[in-house]
C-alpha angles and dihedrals in degrees: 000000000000130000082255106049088044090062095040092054082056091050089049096045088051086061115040107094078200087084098037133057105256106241115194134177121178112244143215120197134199136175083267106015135068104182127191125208136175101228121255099358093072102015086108098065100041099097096046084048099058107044082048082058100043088036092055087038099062087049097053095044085056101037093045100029082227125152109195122245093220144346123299122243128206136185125194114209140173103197091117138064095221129040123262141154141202129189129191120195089190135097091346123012088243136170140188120193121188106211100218124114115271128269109253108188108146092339093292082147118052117242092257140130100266107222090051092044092044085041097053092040110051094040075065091059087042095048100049088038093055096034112136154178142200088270091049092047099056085052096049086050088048090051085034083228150012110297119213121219107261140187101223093054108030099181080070084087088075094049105045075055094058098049112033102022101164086063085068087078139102122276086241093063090056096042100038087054107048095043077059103052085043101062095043087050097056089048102273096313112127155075088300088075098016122141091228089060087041096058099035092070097038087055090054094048085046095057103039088250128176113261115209117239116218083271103046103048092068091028086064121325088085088052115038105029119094091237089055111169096017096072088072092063085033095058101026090052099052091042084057092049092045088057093046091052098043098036110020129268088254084062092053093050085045084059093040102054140077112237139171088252102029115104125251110246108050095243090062087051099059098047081054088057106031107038100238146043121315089227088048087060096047103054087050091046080057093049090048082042092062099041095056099046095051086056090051083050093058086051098055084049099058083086121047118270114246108244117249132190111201116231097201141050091232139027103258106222114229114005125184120212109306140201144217116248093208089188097051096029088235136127112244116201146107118300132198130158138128119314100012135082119246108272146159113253148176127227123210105231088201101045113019084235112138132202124200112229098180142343113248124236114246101338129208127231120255089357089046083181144335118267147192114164118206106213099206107046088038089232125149112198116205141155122261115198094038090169095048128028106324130245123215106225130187116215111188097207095202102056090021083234105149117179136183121254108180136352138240086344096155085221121135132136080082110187118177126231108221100186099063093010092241119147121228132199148141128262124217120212138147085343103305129112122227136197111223133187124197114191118203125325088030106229102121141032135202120215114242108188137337122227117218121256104286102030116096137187123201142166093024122192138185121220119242105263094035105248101104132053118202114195139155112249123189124195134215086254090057093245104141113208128187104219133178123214133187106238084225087061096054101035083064098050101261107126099173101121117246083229139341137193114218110231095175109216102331097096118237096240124195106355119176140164121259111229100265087052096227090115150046113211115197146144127248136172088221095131092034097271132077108262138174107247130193127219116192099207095210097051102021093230125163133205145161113249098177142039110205129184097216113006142296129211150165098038107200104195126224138215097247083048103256130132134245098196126168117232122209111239123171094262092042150281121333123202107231128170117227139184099246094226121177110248125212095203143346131198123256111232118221118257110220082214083060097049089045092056085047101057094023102042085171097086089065083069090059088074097122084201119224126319091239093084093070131096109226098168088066088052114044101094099177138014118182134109139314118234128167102202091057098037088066113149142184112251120179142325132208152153127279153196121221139172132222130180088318099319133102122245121198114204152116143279127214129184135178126202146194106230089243087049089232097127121032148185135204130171126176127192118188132168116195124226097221108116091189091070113089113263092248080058100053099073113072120194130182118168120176140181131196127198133155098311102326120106127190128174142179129202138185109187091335122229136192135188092239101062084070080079112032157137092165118054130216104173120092144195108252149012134303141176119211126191119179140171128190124180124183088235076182121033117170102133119254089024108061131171105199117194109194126171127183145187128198128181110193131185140184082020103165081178137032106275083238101044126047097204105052119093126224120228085195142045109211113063130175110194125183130184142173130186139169114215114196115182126173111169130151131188130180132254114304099006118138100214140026104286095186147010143051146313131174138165143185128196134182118198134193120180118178120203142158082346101303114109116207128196127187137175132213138193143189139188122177132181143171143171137210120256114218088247107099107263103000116119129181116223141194117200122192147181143166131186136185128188120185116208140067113345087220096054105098086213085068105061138064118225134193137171142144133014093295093221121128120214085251119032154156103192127090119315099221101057098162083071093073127084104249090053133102118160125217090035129084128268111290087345084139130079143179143134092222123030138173118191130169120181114198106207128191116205123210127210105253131252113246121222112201103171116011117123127358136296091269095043112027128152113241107189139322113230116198118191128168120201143182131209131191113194123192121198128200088345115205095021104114123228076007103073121089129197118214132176130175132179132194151135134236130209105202095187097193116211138165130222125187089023093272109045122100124210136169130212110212132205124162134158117201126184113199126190135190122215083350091302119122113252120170144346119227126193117188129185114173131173111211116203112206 
C-alpha cells in the first residue's frame, strides 16, 4: 500500500460517523453567538441566555472598542451541582456555562441572577483575550488563525503570542478585570464592592498578614493559600478597583484594550497608561490598602468587639457546617485546609485537639461539603463529589465507618428531622432546584416541590421538634429572604412561607434553630460585616447579637445558650465560642466600590441594564443541529522544527478544528536539510485525527521536535497506521477505570516502534494492545503531586512478524500513603511482565533502562516511575522475557519561592524526591535471570514563563548495580515544556 493510500485510509477513517459515537447538541446562531443546548433539558434557558449574551456582548464591543475576531460559542451543560463558567479566547472564543444554581457560600458569589452575571463576567475574559489590533490581525492572517501554545510544537509559544498577546498575562489580570466589569455592568452589585473582598483584606490588615506582591501572588499565593486559586479574583479585583479609584475607570479600560496605539504585553500597556511600573503601583495600592482598612477597623470599634474564645490551636482552613457530639464534647464537620486531605474531622471542644474520620470525596472550597448530623445514631450525613454530581454519604463517628447512600443524587443543603428521623435536602438539576425528602434507611428520596428557574433555596434547617423548615431562598431579581416554612405545608404541596425576613440583597447564611426552637441564628453581611443575627420565630424580630472585626459565620447554639461561631481570619475560620448578646447599633464600614462611584460617577453609566430588552427573534439567523464531524474548521497553520535521527527537519504544521474543540485534525509535513539522509528519509509526515474517543493516525518517517534534543528518540524509518479507542468505563473523578485498544500496522521499521536500540529483523510489523488503567489517587490543598491512593493497570500485546505471533502481558499495582509532614508521601511502584516466543526474537522481550527524560522535553517528569525505566542503566540496556520490578519513592514537601524572578519568569517550588528500584529479569530462569538495583534521587524546580506556561527543570543522579556490584552512574537534566 502506498504512502498515499495510507493517508488517505486515516482521512477516511476521520470522517466516517460509522467509527465515532455521533455526538449531537441543537443550536441557535446569531451574527456573534453560536449556543449549545441539550433538547429539551436546556431548551428552556436558551433564549435568556442568549439575550444575556447579546445583551453583555454590545457592552464589551463599546467599552472596549473591541470587533470580534470570530463568533462566540457557547455550551450549556449540567455535569456539575454548583454554577461555573470558563471562557478561552484562543484558539476559539469559546464559553461553557453549567446551568446549576451558584455557590453562595459567604457571598463569594454575588446575590444575582446567574446567566446575566456569568454572562457579563466571562465576555470580559473573551474581550480582553481576543482583543486585537491592525499588527495582530496581519499575523493572525498569516497563522490563519490564533494558535494556542502547545506541547507538541513548542515554537507555538511565540505564535500564540503574535497573534493573541494579551493571552501572555497573570490570572489575576483576567480575573481582577472582569469582577470589575462585572460589578459596574450589573449596576454596581457585585464582588467589586462585595462584603467577602472587603473582609478578607481587613482581616489581613488586622492581623498583620502578609500581602502578596504582583509576584508573589502567582509565585505562591495562588498555591499555598487556603483560599488557592481565589486570591487571584480576590487581588486582581481590588488592584483594579484601586486604579479606578486613584486614576479613573476610563484609565483602567485604556490599559485593558487593544488599540492602534496601545503596546502588546499588558505591562507594557500600563506603563503606557499610567505613567510607571506596574510593581511601583502595586506596592502603593498595599499601603492605601492598609490605610483604608485600618480606618474600616476604627469604625467597627466604635462600638465594643464581641468576645470571642477560640475553640482550636490553629485557624482550620475551610469548615462546613459542624455539630456538637454532646456524648464526646467534639465538634463533628467538614474539614479542608493546606497539607491535609479533606477530611472529616472531630475537634475536641476541651483541649483544640482534632481527629480525621474519614477523608471527603472531591470537597469544595469555603462549603467543603453539605451536613446533617443524626445524635443518636452518631451519624454525620455529607456530600462526596462536590465538584460533580454529589453523593450522599453516612460516617458513623464513633466506628469511622463511612458508606455510601446514594449515588450521584445531586442532593446537598441537608437539614435532619429529628422528630421522625427523615433527611431532607435539595436537588439540583437542569437548573432547577428541588426539595427532597429520604425516610429511613436513605436510599431513596421523593421529590417534594420544584421552584421555578431563578429561585433558589439554600442552608436549609428543621426546627426541633419538626414542624418548621428554615431555608435561604433567592429570587430572579437577586433579593435573598429568610423564610420559614411548616413541613405539613410543603409536604402538601403549599410552599407560601409561614414568615420571612427581607435581607436585600445581603444573603441570610447559616440560620438554625437553637434547642429550644424560639429562635434562627444565622450570619449575614446586612451592615457590611458578617455578623451573628437573631431571629425570634413568634414575633419575627431581628437583631444583631454580635459585632465582629472581621466576620463571623455558621452559629451552632448551645444549651446554655452560647454560640460556637466560626470567625474569618486570613488563614482560615476559627471555631470560637460568644456570649449571643442583643446589640443596639453597629457601624457601617466604607466600600471602596462605593468610593469609587462617588469620585468617579462615570462607572454608574456602565449598567448594561436587563437582557429582556433585547430582541432575540431579529437576530437569531440559523437553528439546527450541532455535529462535530460536520462542523469541522480550519483552525491555524505555522512553521515548525523537527528532529530526525540527528538531523534537523523545517515544516509546517496544519490543524483543523470543530468550534467546541470535540473532534480535531492535525496534520504536519517536514523535510529535513541533511543531505547525508537518503533521499526516501528526507520527507516526514504525521498526520493525526481526534474524535470522541477514536484516534487514528498516519506517519511517514516519522519526526518530533524533541529529538532535537535526545537522548531518547521518538522518530522512527517507515510508515505506520494507528488506530486507537479509549472509553472512561469509571468515571467518578478522582477514581477512573480507563479502558484503551489499539491497533498499529507498521512497514520498512529498522527498530521496535517503542525502543530505539533494538534492531528489527523485519520490516512489516502489526502490533495490538489492550489495557485497563484504574487510579484512584488524592493529595491535599496546595500540594504539587498525588500524596495517597491507588493506581493498576493490566495490558495484553500481540505483535505479528515474519510469521511468529507474540503475545505479552503486562501488570501494575502503586501505592502510596501521607506522612504526617505536610505535603511528604511514601510510594511503591510495581510492575511484572511476562512474553511468550523465541527468546531471540526481539518482539518477545521488555527492556528498560535509563531516566527516560530528554533535555528538552513534554512527557512526565518522573520517568523513573514508569515500567521501562531504570535509572542509572542505558536505554534499553536491559533485557528479559519476564521481568518483576518494584521502585520505592520518598516524596519531600516542597520548597516555596515567593519572590524569586519576575512576573513573566517566577519560580514556583523546588520538589525533591529519592527513590530505589530492584528489576528482575527472567526470575526463576537459572543462569537467565538477572538482579538489578538502582538508587537515586531527583530535584523537579517548577517555574512558570509568559504568565501561564508551566515549565520543570529537571535534575536527577541514579547509581545501578547489578548482583550488588556497581554498574553505572547516570546524570539526567531535563527541561519539560508544558
Amino acid at each position: 500500500m502506498g504512502r498515499l493510500r495510507l493517508g488517505f485510509l486515516v482521512l477516511v477513517l476521520c470522517s466516517s460517523p460509522a467509527l465515532s459515537d455521533e455526538f449531537e447538541m441543537d443550536m441557535l446562531e446569531t451574527e456573534n453567538l453560536r449556543l449549545l443546548y441539550f433538547d429539551p433539558l436546556t431548551t428552556y434557558l436558551t433564549p435568556h441566555v442568549a439575550r444575556s449574551f447579546e445583551n453583555s456582548m454590545s457592552f464589551q464591543q463599546k467599552i472596549f472598542g473591541w470587533t470580534p475576531y470570530e463568533k462566540t460559542t457557547v455550551m450549556l451543560k449540567d455535569f456539575i451541582d454548583y454554577g461555573n463558567a470558563a471562557a478561552l479566547s484562543s484558539p476559539r472564543n469559546l464559553l461553557w456555562i453549567d446551568v446549576a444554581p451558584l455557590n453562595h457560600t459567604f457571598e463569594t458569589f454575588p446575590a444575582l441572577e446567574r446567566m446575566y452575571m456569568l454572562m457579563n463576567h466571562e465576555l470580559v475574559h473573551v474581550a480582553t483575550g481576543d482583543a486585537w489590533n491592525s499588527r495582530d490581525r496581519r499575523w493572525r492572517k498569516f497563522f490563519g488563525g490564533k494558535p494556542p501554545s502547545t506541547g507538541v510544537h513548542p515554537e507555538s509559544i511565540l505564535y500564540a503570542y503574535l497573534t493573541a498577546p494579551r493571552n501572555a498575562a497573570p490570572r489575576w489580570y483576567f480575573e481582577g478585570s472582569a469582577v470589575f466589569m462585572e460589578t459596574w455592568m450589573s449596576g454596581g452589585i457585585g464582588r467589586a464592592q462585595g462584603a467577602f473582598d472587603e473582609m478578607v483584606f481587613r482581616a489581613r490588615v488586622r492581623d498583620g498578614a502578609h500581602f502578596y506582591s504582583n509576584l508573589g501572588i502567582v509565585s505562591e499565593g495562588t498555591a499555598i493559600d487556603f483560599q488557592t486559586m481565589t486570591n487571584a479574583y480576590l487581588y486582581g479585583t481590588r488592584f483594579m478597583s484601586y486604579l479606578a479609584h486613584e486614576y479613573g475607570p476610563e484609565e483602567v479600560i485604556r490599559w485593558l484594550s487593544r488599540d492602534e496605539d496601545s503596546q502588546r504585553y499588558y505591562a507594557h500597556q500600563f506603563r503606557h497608561v499610567f505613567g510607571q511600573p506596574l510593581e511601583v503601583a502595586w506596592d502603593e495600592w498595599i499601603g492605601f490598602e492598609h490605610a483604608f482598612q485600618r480606618a474600616n477597623l476604627d469604625r467597627v470599634r466604635q462600638h465594643p468587639i464581641t468576645p470571642l474564645q477560640p475553640l482550636s490551636r490553629e485557624p482550620l482552613g475551610s469548615v462546613s457546617r459542624a455539630f456538637v457530639d454532646a456524648s464526646s464534647d467534639r465538634l463533628i464537620g467538614g474539614f479542608y485546609f493546606p497539607g491535609v486531605v479533606a477530611h472529616i474531622g472531630a475537634l475536641s471542644l476541651a483541649d483544640g485537639s482534632t481527629t480525621r474520620l474519614s477523608d471527603i470525596k472531591g470537597p469544595m472550597k469555603y462549603r467543603v461539603t453539605a451536613t446533617a448530623w443524626d445524635p443518636v445514631s452518631n451519624t454525620l450525613f455529607y456530600t462526596a463529589d462536590n465538584l460533580a454530581m454529589r453523593d450522599l454519604m453516612a460516617l458513623n463517628v464513633r466506628t469511622g465507618e463511612a458508606r455510601m447512600l446514594l449515588r450521584d443524587a445531586r442532593i446537598g443543603d441537608l437539614a435532619f428531622n429529628p422528630a421522625d428521623r427523615s433527611l431532607w435536602g435539595l436537588r439540583h438539576l437542569n437548573g432547577y432546584v428541588t426539595l427532597v425528602r429520604m425516610a429511613p434507611p436513605y436510599e431513596s428520596w421523593n421529590q417534594v416541590h420544584t421552584w421555578p428557574y431563578g429561585e433558589v433555596l439554600s442552608d436549609l434547617d428543621i426546627s426541633p421538634d419538626g414542624r418548621l423548615l428554615a431555608a435561604t431562598m433567592e429570587e430572579v431579581s437577586g433579593r435573598q429572604f429568610l423564610r420559614l416554612f411548616r413541613l405539613e405545608d410543603l409536604r402538601d404541596g403549599f410552599t407560601v412561607p409561614l414568615t420571612q425576613f427581607d435581607f436585600g440583597r445581603a444573603i441570610p447564611e447559616g440560620f438554625v434553630f437553637s434547642p429550644d426552637g424560639r429562635y434562627l441564628y444565622g450570619s449575614s453581611y446586612y451592615t457590611g460585616v458578617s455578623n451573628i443575627y437573631r431571629y425570634e420565630v413568634a414575633s419575627g424580630d431581628i437583631e444583631a447579637v454580635s459585632n465582629a472585626e472581621t466576620g463571623l459565620f455558621r452559629p451552632i447554639p448551645l444549651d446554655d445558650g452560647s454560640l460556637i461561631v466560626f470567625e474569618y481570619t486570613g488563614q482560615g475560620l476559627v471555631p470560637s465560642r460568644m456570649d449571643p448578646r442583643p446589640l443596639e447599633d453597629l457601624s457601617a464600614i466604607t466600600f471602596l466600590g462605593n468610593e469609587i462611584a462617588r469620585k468617579h460617577p462615570v462607572v454608574r453609566e456602565w449598567a448594561v441594564g436587563s437582557p429582556a430588552r433585547i430582541d432575540l427573534d431579529s437576530l437569531i439567523t440559523h437553528r439546527g443541529r450541532y455535529n462535530p464531524r460536520r462542523e469541522l474548521e480550519f483552525e491555524s497553520a505555522y512553521p515548525v522544527l523537527e528532529g530526525y535521527r540527528d538531523s534537523v527537519a523545517l515544516g509546517y504544521s496544519m490543524t483543523w478544528e470543530d468550534p467546541m474543540l470535540f473532534n480535531s485534525l492535525r496534520a504536519d509535513l517536514s523535510w529535513s536539510l541533511d543531505g547525508s539522509l537518503p533521499d526516501s528519509e528526507r520527507l516526514h509526515a504525521d498526520i493525526e485525527c481526534q474524535k470522541l474517543g477514536w484516534r487514528f493516525r498516519y506517519w511517514h518517517n516519522d519526526a518530533d521536535f524533541y529529538d532535537l534534543f535526545g537522548p531518547t528518540e521518538r522518530s522512527r524509518k517507515g510508515d505506520a497506521v494507528i488506530a486507537g479507542y479509549e472509553r472512561a468505563l469509571v468515571f467518578d473523578d478522582p477514581r477512573r477505570l480507563d479502558l484503551e485498544t489499539e491497533l498499529a500496522w507498521f512497514t520498512g521499521l529498522d527498530t521496535l516502534p517503542g525502543n530505539q536500540n533494538v534492531e528489527t529483523r523485519f520490516e512489516d510489523l502489526l502490533s495490538g494492545r489492550v489495557e485497563l488503567r484504574y487510579t484512584h489517587t488524592e493529595k491535599s490543598l496546595a500540594a504539587v503531586d498525588h500524596e495517597k491512593g491507588l493506581r493498576w493497570n493490566v495490558a495484553a500485546w500481540v505483535d505479528h512478524a515474519n510469521g511468529d505471533t507474540v503475545p505479552r502481558l503486562s501488570a501494575g499495582l502503586d501505592f502510596g500513603f501521607a506522612l504526617p509532614w505536610k505535603h511528604s508521601s511514601v510510594w511503591l511502584y510495581n510492575a511484572a511482565g511476562v512474553a511468550d516466543g523465541d527468546r531471540d526474537n526481539p518482539l518477545a522481550n521488555w527492556y528498560f533502562g535509563a531516566f527516560g527524560n530528554n533535555y528538552v522535553d513534554d512527557r512526565d517528569v518522573k520517568r523513573y516511575r514508569e515500567y521501562h525505566s531504570f535509572p542509572g542503566f542505558e536505554i534499553d540496556e536491559i533485557s528479559g522475557q519476564n521481568f518483576v520490578k518494584s521502585v520505592l519513592e520518598w516524596n519531600l514537601p516542597p520548597l516555596r519561592f515567593r519572590r524569586v524572578g519576575t512576573p513573566a519568569l517566577y519560580l514556583q517550588h523546588l520538589r525533591p524526591a529519592v527513590f530505589a528500584g530492584a528489576l528482575v529479569t527472567d526470575p526463576g530462569h537459572g543462569r537467565l535471570e538477572e538482579f538489578y538495583t538502582s538508587i537515586g534521587f531527583q530535584l523537579d524546580l517548577k517555574f512558570t514563563v509568559v504568565h501561564r506556561l508551566p515549565m520543570t527543570l529537571s535534575l536527577g543522579f541514579a547509581r545501578g548495580f547489578v548482583d550488588g556490584s556497581k554498574a553505572d552512574d547516570e546524570i539526567m537534566v531535563s527541561l519539560k515544556i508544558l
